[in-house]
N, C-alpha and C positions, 0 to 999 in steps of 0.2 A: 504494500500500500504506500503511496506517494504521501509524504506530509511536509509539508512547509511552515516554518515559525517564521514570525517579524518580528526584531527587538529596536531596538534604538530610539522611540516615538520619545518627547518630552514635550514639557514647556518652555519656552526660549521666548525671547524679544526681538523685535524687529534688527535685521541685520545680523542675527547669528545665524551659527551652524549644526546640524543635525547630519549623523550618516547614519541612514537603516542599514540591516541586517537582514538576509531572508535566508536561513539556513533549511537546506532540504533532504530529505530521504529518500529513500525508492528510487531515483531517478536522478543521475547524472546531468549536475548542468551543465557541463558541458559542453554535453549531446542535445540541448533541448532548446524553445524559444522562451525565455522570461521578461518578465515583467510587472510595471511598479504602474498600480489604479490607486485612484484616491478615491473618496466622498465623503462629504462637508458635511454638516446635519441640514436636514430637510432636502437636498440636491441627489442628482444621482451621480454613481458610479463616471469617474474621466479617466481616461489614459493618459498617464505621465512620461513613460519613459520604455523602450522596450531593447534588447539584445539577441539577436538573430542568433541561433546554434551553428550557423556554418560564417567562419569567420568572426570579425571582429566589430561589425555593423551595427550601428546602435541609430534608434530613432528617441524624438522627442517631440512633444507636445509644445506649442510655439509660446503657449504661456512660459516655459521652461527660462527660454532666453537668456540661457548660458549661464546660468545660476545650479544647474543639476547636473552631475556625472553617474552614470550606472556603469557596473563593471562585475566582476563574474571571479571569484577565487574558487578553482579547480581544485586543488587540495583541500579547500576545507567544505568544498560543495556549497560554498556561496553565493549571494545576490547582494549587491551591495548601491545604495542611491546615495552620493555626497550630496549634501546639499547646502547652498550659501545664499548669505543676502537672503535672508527668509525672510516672509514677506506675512502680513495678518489675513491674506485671502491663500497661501496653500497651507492654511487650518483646516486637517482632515484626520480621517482614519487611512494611514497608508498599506495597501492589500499589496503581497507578492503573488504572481500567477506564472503555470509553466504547464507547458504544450510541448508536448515528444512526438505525439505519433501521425499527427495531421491538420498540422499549425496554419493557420488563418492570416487573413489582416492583421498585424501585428496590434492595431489602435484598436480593435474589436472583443470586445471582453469575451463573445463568445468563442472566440479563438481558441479560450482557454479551457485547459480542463481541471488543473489544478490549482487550488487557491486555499492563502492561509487565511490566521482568524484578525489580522489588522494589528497595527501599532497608531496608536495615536500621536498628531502632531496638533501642537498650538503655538501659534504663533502670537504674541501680545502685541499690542501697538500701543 
């Protein structure tokens, strides 16, 4: 069975820095396509950031705006989202998701098959 944890969520002030965590089982990241969704309270589910299994390709959502790096530790079968210059609107719950066997639009939640249970971000202003 595939399981995915998010750690890293806090509270912070405008202009700091947060990096998640999305540690996985079952399934080699690898080999796999991942990616980092958020949702706000009351909004739905957005794609943030995503990392192609073949190669080194990474996408991003154009809110992003070179404030976010996602990257992928192969030894420790990690997901990892730097993120800077926080901002009080990406206040969310941040979700890891990963897709092996028949990966999608990378920006399309349904892409996914696997997904953890969130780490929270706040952002103060």
């Amino acid at each position: 069975q595939v399981s995915l944890v998010e750690s890293g969520g806090g509270l912070v002030q405008v202009g700091d820095s947060l990096t998640l965590a999305c540690i996985a089982s079952g399934q080699p990241v690898s080999t796999s396509l991942m990616a980092w969704f958020r949702q706000a309270p009351g909004k739905e589910r957005e794609f943030v950031s995503a990392l192609e299994r073949s190669g080194t390709t990474a996408h991003y959502k154009a809110f992003v705006k070179g404030r976010f790096t996602i990257s992928r530790d192969n030894t420790k079968n990690a997901l990892y989202l730097q993120m800077n210059s926080l901002e009080p609107e990406d206040t969310a719950v941040y979700y890891c998701a990963l897709e092996e066997t028949a990966p999608g639009p990378v920006e399309i939640a349904s892409s996914y098959t696997y997904w953890g249970q969130g780490t929270q971000v706040t952002v103060s202003s």
